[in-house]
Backbone as CSV, one residue per row, in Angstrom:
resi,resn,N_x,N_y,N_z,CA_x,CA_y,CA_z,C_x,C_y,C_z
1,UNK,0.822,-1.202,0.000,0.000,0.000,0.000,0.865,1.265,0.000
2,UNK,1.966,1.496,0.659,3.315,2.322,0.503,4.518,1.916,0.478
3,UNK,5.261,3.029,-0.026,6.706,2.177,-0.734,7.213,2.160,1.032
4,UNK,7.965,0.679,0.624,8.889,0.390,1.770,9.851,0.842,2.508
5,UNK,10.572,1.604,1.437,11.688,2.468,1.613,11.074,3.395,2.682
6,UNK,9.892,4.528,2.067,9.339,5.704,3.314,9.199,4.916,4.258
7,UNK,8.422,3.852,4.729,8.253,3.466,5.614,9.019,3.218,7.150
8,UNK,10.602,2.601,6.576,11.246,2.476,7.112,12.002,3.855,7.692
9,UNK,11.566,5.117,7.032,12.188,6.278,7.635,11.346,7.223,8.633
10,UNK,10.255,6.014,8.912,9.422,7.224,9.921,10.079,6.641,10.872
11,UNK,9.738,8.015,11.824,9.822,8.104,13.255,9.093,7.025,14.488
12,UNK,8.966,7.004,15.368,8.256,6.412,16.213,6.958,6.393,16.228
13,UNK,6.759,8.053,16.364,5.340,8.426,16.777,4.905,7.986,15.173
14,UNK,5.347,8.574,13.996,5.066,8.106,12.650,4.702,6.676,12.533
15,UNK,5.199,6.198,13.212,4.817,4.463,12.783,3.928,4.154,13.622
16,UNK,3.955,4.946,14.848,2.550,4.782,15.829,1.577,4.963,14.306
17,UNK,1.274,6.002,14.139,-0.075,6.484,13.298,0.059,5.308,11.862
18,UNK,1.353,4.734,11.855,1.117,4.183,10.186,0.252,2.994,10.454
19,UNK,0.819,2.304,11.784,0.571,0.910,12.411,-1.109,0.741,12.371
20,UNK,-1.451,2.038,13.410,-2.897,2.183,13.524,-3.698,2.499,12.083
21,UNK,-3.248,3.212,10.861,-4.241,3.258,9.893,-4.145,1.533,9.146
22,UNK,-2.903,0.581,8.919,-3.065,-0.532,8.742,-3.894,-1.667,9.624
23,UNK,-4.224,-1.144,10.549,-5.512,-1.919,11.960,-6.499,-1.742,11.125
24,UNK,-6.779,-0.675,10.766,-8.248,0.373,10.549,-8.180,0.801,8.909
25,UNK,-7.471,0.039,8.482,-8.039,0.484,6.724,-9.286,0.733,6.534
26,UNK,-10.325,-0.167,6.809,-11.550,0.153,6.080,-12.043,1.371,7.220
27,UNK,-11.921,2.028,8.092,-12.200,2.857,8.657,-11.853,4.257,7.886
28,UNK,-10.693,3.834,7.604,-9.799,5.541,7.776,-10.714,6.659,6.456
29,UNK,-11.123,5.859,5.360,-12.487,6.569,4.465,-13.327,7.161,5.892
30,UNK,-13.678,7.174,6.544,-14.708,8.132,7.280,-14.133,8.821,8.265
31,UNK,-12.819,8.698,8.485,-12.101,9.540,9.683,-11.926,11.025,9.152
32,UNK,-11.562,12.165,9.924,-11.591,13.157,9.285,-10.088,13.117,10.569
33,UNK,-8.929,14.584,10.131,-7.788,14.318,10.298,-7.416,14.231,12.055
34,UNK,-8.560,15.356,12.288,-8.467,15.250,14.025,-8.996,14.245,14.638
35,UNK,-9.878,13.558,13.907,-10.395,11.936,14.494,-9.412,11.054,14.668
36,UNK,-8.348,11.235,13.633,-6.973,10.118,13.331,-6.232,10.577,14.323
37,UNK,-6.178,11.806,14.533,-4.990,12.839,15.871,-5.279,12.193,16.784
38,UNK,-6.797,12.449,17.177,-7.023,11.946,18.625,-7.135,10.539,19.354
39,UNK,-7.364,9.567,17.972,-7.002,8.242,17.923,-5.648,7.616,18.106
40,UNK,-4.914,8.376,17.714,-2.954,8.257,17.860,-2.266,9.276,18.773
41,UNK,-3.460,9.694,19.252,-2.682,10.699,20.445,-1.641,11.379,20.273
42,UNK,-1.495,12.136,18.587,-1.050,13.050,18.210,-1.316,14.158,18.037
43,UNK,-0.668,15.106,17.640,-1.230,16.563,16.782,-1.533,16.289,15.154
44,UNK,-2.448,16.859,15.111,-3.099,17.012,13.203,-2.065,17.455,12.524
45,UNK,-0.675,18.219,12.926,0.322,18.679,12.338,1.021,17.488,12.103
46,UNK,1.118,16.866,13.247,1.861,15.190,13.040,1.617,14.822,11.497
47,UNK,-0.095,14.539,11.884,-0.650,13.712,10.731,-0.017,13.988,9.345
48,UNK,0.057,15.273,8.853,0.432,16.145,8.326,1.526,15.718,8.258
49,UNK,2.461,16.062,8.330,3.871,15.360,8.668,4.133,13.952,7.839
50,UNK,3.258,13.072,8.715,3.255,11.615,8.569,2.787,11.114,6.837
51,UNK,2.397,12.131,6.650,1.378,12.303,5.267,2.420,12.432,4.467
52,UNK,2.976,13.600,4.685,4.322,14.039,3.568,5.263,13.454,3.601
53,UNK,5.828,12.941,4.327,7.103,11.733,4.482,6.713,10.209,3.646
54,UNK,5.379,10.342,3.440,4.716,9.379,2.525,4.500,9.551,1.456
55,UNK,4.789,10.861,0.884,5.215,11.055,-0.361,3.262,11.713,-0.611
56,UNK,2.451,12.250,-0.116,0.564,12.841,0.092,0.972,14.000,0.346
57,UNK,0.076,14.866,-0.314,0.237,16.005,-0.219,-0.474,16.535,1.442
58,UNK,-1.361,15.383,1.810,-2.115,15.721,2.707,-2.964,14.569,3.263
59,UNK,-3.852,14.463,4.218,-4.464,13.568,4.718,-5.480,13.005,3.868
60,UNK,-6.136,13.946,3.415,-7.033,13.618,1.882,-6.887,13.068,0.652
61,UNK,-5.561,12.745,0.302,-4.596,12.526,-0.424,-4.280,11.271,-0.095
62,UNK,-3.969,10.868,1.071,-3.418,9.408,1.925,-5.173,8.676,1.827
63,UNK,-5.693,9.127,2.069,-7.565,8.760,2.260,-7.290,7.410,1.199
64,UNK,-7.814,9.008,-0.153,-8.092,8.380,-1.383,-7.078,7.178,-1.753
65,UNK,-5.925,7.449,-1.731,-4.886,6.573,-1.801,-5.348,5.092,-1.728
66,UNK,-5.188,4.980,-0.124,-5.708,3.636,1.012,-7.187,2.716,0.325
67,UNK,-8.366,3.889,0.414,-9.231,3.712,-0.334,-9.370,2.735,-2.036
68,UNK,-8.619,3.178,-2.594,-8.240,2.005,-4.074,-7.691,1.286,-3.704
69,UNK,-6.165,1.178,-3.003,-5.896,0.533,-2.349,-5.973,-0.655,-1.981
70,UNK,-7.352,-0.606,-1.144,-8.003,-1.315,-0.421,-9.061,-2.399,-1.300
71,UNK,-9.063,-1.844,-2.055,-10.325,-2.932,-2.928,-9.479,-3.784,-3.938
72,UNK,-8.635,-3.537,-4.375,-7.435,-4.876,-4.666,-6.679,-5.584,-3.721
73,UNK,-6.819,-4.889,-2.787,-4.994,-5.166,-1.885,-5.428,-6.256,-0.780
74,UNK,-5.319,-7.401,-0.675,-6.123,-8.036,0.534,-5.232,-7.359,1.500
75,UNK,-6.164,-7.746,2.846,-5.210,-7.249,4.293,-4.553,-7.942,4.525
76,UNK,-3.156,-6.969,5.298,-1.900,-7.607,5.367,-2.134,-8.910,6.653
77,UNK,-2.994,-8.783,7.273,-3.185,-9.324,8.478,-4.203,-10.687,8.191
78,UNK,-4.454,-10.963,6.909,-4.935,-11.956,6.276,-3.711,-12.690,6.336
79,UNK,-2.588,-12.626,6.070,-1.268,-13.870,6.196,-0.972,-13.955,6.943
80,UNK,-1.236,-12.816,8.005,-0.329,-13.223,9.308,-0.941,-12.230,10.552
81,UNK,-1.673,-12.687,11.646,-1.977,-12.169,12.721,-1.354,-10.932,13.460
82,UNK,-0.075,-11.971,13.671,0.597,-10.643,14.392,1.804,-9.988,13.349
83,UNK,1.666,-9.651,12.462,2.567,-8.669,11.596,2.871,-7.838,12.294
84,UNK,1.496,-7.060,12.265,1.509,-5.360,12.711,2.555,-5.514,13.883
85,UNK,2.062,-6.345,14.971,2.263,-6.554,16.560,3.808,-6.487,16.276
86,UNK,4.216,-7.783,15.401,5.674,-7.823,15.341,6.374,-6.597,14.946
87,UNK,6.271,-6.141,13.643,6.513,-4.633,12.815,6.471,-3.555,14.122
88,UNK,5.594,-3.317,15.179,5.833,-2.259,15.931,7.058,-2.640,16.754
89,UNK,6.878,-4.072,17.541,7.563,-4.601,18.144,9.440,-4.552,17.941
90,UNK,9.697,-4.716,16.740,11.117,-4.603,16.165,11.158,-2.882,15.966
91,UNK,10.274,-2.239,15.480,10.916,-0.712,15.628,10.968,-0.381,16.708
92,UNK,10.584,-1.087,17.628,10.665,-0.468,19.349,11.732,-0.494,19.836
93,UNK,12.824,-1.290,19.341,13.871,-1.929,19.753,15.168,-1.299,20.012
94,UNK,15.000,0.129,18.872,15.545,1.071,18.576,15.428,2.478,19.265
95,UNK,14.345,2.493,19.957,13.581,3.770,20.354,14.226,3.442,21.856
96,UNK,14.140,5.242,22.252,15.225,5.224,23.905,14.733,4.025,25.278
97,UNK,13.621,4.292,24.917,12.819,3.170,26.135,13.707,2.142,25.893
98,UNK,13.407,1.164,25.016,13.912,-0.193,24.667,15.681,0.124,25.567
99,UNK,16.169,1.022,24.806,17.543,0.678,24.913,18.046,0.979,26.182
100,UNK,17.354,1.989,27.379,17.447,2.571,28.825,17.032,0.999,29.869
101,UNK,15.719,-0.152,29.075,15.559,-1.228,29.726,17.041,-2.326,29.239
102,UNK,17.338,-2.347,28.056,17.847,-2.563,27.699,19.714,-2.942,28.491
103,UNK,19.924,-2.042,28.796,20.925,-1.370,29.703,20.903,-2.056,31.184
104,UNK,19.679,-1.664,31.789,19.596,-2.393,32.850,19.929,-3.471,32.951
105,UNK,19.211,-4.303,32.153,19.413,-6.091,31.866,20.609,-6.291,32.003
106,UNK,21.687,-5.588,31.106,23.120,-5.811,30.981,23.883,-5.786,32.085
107,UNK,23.331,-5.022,32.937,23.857,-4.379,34.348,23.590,-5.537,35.074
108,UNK,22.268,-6.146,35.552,22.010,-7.001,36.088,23.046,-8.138,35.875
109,UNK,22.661,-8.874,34.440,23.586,-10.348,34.387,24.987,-9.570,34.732
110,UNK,25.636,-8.486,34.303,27.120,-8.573,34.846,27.196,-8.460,36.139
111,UNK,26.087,-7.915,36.653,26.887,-8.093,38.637,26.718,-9.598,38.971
112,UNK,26.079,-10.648,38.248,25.984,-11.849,39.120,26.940,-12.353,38.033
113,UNK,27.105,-13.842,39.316,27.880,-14.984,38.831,27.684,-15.435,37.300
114,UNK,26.593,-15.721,37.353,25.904,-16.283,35.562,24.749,-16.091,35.680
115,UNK,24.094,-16.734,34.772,22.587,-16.635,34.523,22.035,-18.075,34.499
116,UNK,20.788,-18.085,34.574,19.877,-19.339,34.499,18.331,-19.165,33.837
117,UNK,18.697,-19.914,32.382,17.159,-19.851,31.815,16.521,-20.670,32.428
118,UNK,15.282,-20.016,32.690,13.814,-21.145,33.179,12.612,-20.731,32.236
119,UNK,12.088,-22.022,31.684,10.775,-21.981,31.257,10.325,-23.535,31.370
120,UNK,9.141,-23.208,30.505,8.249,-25.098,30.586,7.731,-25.243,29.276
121,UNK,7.853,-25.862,28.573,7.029,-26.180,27.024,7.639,-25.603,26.217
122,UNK,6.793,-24.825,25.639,7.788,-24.126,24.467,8.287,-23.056,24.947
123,UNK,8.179,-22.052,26.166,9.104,-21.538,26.896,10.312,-22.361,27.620
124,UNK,10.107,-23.288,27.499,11.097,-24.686,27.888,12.664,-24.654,27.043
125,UNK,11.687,-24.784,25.269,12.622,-24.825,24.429,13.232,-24.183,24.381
126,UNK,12.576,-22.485,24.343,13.341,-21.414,24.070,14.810,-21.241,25.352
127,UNK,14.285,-21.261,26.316,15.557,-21.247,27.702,16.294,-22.298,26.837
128,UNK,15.929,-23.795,26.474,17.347,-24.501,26.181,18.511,-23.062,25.262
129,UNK,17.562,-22.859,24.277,17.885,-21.981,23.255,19.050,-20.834,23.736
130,UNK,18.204,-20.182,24.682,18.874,-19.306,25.449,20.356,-19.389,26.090
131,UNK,20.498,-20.528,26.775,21.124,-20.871,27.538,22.236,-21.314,26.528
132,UNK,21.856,-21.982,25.598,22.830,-22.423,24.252,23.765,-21.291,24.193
133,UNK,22.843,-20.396,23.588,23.207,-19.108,23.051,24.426,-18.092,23.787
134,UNK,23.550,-17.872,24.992,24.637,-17.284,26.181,25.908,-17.830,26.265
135,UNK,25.909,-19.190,26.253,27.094,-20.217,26.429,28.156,-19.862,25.028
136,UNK,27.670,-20.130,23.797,28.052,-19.923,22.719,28.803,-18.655,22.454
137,UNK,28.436,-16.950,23.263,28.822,-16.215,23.107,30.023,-15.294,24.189
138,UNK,30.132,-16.797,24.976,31.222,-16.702,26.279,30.408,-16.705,27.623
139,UNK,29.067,-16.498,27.545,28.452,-15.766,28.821,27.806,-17.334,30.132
140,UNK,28.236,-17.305,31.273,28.426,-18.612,31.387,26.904,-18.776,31.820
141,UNK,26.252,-19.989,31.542,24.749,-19.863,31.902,24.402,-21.412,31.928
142,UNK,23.266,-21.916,32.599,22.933,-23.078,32.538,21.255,-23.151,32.291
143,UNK,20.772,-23.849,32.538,18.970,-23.830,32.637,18.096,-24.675,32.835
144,UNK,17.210,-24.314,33.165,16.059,-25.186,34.132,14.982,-25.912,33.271
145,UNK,13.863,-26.727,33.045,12.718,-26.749,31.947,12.025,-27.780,33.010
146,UNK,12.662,-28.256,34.373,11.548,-28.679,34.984,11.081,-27.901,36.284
147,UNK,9.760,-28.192,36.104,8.888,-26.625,36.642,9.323,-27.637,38.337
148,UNK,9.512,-28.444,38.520,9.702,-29.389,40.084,11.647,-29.646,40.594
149,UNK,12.357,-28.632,39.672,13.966,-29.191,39.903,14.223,-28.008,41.508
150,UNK,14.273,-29.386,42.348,14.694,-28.457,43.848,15.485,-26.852,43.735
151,UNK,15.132,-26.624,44.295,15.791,-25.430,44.950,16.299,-25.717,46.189
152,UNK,17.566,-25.807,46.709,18.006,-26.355,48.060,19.162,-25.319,48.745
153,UNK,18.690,-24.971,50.011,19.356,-23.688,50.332,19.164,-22.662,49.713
154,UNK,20.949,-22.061,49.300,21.273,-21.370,49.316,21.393,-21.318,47.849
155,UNK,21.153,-22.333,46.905,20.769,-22.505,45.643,20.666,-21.431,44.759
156,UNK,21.677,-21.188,44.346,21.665,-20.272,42.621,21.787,-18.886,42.909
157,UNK,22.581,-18.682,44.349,22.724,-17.360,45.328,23.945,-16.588,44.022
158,UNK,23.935,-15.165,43.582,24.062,-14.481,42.859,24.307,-14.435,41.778
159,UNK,22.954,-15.838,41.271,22.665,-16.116,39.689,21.774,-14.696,39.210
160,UNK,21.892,-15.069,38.331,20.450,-14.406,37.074,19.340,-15.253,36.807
161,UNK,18.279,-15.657,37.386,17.484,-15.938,36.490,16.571,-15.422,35.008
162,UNK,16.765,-15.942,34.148,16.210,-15.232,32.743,14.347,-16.209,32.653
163,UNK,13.851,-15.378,33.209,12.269,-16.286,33.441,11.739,-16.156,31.976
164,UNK,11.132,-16.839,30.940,10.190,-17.136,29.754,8.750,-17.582,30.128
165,UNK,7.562,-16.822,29.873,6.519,-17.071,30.055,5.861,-16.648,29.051
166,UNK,4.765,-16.616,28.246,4.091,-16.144,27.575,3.033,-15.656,28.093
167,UNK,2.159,-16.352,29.044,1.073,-15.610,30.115,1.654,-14.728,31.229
168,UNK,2.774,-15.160,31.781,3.353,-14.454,33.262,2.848,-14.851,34.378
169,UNK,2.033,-16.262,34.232,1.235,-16.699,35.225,1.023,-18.130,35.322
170,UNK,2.293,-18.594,34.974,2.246,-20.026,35.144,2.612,-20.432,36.747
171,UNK,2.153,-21.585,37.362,1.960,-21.654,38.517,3.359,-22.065,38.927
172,UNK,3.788,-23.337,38.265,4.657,-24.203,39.001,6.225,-22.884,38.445
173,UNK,6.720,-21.974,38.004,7.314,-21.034,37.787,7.382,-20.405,38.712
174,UNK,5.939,-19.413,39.119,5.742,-18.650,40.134,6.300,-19.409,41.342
175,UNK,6.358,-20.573,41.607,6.326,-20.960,43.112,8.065,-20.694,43.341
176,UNK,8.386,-21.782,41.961,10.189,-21.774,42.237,10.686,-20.120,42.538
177,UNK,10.108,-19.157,41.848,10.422,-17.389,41.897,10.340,-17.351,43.263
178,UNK,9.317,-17.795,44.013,9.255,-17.497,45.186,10.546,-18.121,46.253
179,UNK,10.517,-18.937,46.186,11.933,-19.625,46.727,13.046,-18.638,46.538
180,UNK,13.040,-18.636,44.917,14.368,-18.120,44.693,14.739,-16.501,44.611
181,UNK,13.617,-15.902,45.116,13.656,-14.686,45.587,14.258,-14.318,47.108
182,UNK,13.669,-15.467,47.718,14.201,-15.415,49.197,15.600,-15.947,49.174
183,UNK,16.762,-16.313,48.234,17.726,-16.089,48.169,18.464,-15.054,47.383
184,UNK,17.760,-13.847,47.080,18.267,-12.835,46.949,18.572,-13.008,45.259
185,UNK,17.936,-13.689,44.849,18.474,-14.193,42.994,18.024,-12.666,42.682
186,UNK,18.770,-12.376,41.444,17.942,-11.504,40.840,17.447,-11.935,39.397
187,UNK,15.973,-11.468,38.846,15.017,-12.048,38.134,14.498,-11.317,36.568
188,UNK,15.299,-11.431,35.439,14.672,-11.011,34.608,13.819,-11.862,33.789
189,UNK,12.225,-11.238,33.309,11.305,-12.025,33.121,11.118,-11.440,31.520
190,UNK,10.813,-12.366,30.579,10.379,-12.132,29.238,8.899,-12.663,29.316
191,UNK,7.813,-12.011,28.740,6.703,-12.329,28.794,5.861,-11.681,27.569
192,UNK,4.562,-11.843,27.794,3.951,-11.064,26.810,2.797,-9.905,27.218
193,UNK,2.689,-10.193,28.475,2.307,-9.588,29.213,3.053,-8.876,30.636
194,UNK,3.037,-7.334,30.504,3.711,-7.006,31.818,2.986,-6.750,32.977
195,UNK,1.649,-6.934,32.921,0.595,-7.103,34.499,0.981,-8.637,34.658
196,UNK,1.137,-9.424,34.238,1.261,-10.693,35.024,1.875,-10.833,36.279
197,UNK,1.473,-12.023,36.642,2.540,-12.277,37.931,3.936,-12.300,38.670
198,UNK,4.453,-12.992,37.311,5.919,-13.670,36.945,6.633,-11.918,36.675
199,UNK,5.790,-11.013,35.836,6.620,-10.134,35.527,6.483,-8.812,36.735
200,UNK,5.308,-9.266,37.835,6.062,-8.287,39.251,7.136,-8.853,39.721
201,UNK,6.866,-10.024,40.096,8.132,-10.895,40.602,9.452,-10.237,40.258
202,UNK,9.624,-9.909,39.340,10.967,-9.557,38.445,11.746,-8.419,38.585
203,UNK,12.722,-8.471,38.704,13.457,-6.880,38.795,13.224,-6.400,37.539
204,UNK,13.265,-6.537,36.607,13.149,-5.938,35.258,12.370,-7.186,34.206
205,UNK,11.427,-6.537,33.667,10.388,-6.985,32.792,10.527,-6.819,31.648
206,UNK,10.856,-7.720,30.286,10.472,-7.220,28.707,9.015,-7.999,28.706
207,UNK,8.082,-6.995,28.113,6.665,-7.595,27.324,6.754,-7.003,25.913
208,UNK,6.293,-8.420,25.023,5.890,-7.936,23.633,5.056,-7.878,23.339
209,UNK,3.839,-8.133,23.771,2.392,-7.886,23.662,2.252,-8.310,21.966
210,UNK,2.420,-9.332,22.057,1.830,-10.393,20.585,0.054,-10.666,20.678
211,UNK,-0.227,-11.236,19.870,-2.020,-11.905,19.654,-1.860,-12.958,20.091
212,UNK,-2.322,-13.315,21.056,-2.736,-14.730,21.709,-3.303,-15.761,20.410
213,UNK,-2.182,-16.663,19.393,-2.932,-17.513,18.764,-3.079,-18.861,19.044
214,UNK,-3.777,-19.475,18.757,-4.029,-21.013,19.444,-4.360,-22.445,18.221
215,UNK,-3.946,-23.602,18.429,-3.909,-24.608,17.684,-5.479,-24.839,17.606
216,UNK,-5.653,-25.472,16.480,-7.267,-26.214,16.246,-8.354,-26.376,17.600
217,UNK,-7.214,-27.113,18.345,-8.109,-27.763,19.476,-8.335,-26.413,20.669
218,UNK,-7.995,-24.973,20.417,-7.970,-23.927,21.569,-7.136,-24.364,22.589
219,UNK,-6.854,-25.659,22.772,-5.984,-25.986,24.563,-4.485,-25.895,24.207
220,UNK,-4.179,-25.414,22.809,-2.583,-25.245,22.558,-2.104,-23.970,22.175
221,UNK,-1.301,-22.627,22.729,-0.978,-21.787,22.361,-0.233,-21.487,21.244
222,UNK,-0.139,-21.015,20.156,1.013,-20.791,19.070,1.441,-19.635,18.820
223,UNK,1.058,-18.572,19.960,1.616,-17.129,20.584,3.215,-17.038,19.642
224,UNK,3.777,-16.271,18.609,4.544,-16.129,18.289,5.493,-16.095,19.182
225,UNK,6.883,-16.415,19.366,7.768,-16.114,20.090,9.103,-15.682,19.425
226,UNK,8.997,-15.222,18.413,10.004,-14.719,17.546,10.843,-12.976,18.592
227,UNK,9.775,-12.756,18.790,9.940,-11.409,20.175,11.259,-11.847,21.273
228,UNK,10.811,-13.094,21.254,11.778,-13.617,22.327,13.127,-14.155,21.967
229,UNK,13.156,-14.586,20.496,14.508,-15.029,20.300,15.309,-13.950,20.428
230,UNK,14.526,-12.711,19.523,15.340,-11.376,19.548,15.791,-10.759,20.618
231,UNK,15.152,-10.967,21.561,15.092,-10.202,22.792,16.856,-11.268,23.923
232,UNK,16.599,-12.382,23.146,17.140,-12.958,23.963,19.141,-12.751,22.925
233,UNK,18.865,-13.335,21.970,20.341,-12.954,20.980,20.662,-10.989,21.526
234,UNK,19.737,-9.851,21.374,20.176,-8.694,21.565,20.610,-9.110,22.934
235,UNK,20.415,-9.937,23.810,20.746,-9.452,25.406,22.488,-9.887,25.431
236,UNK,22.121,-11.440,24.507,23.527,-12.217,24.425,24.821,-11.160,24.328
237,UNK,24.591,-10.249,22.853,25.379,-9.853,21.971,25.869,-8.203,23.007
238,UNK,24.703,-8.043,23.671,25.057,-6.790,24.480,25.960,-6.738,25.465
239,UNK,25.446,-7.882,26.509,26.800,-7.929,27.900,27.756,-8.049,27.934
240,UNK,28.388,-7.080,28.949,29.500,-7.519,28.521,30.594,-8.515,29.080
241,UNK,31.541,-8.813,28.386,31.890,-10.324,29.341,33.617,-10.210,29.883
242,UNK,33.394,-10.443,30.499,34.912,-10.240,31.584,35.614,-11.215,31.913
243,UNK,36.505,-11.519,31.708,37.561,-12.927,31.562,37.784,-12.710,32.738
């Protein structure tokens, strides 16, 4: 619907508003420009802005555009659920927030001994993954995938735990956190949600807020976790490591 190239040169707030008119295609024909402002919690000058960096003379201009557009173009969200989710998700990565949490994390695993992935299922896999990874890039780490492996004492006293959840509210997780809080561990949690449980627990929280998708039968999650490989290789490639 726009060339790729502009795309990739908006701004934050710009891709806020691009993200939201690709939600709302068949809407944006009846929006008028301060409806779109106040929907993206911008200024109409933004819009404006956002318009011309798109190569529109104006919002009326972008309308009509979208509008033809739209009656050939199937939606992008016809191939794939969480596009959009992902697409905001990776430009976030870049923006000061990301990189100020970002920072922290780094801070954390270097004051402790090592780190320790924990998850269960396919947060299971990913910690093997993790833990691979860390290892692979000097950073010394081991990991957990059974939600019942003791905690005894003084157990994993100035580790990292790297927690994987996709809800933030898995039970047999939460309990071990609890243990291993009362030895002073410190806890970074990847999730998809940051109200969850798992991610108060945590000294520092990443959420990617993906679409909850699910297998045939509804009782199997298939929640993208592509958020998480990234999240987990940027953490690898960031710390730093001290012989």
């Amino acid at each position: 619907m726009f060339e790729i190239e502009k795309i990739k040169k908006l701004n934050e707030t710009e891709y806020q508003i691009y993200n939201f008119l690709m939600a709302h295609v068949a809407d944006v024909s009846k929006m008028t420009i301060r409806e779109l402002a106040q929907m993206t919690h911008v200024s109409a000058a933004t819009i404006v802005r956002f318009c011309r960096h798109l190569g529109f003379a104006g919002f009326s201009e972008l309308k009509f555009h979208m509008m033809q557009a739209s009656e050939f173009e199937p939606s992008i969200e016809s191939y794939y659920a969480n596009f959009l989710e992902l697409n905001s998700f990776l430009k976030g990565l870049t923006g000061t927030k990301f990189q100020k949490k970002l920072s922290q994390a780094c801070q954390i695993i270097e004051s402790c001994d090592y780190s320790v992935f924990m998850g269960i299922g396919t947060s299971g896999a990913l910690a093997k993954y993790g833990y691979r990874y860390f290892n692979n890039v000097g950073i010394q780490s081991s990991v957990i995938t059974d939600p019942y492996f003791p905690i005894v004492g003084n157990g994993y006293k100035n580790a990292c735990m790297i927690v994987l959840s996709v809800s933030g509210e898995t039970e047999e997780i939460i309990e071990q956190l609890a243990k291993l809080k009362k030895n002073c561990v410190k806890i970074i949690s990847i999730t998809n949600d940051e109200e969850g449980t798992i991610s108060k627990m945590s000294d520092l929280n990443f959420s990617y807020y993906m679409i909850d998708e699910f297998a045939s039968t509804k009782s199997i999650k298939l929640t993208t976790q592509l958020p998480v490989l990234a999240l987990i290789e940027i953490l690898a490639h960031h710390v730093k490591i001290t012989k």
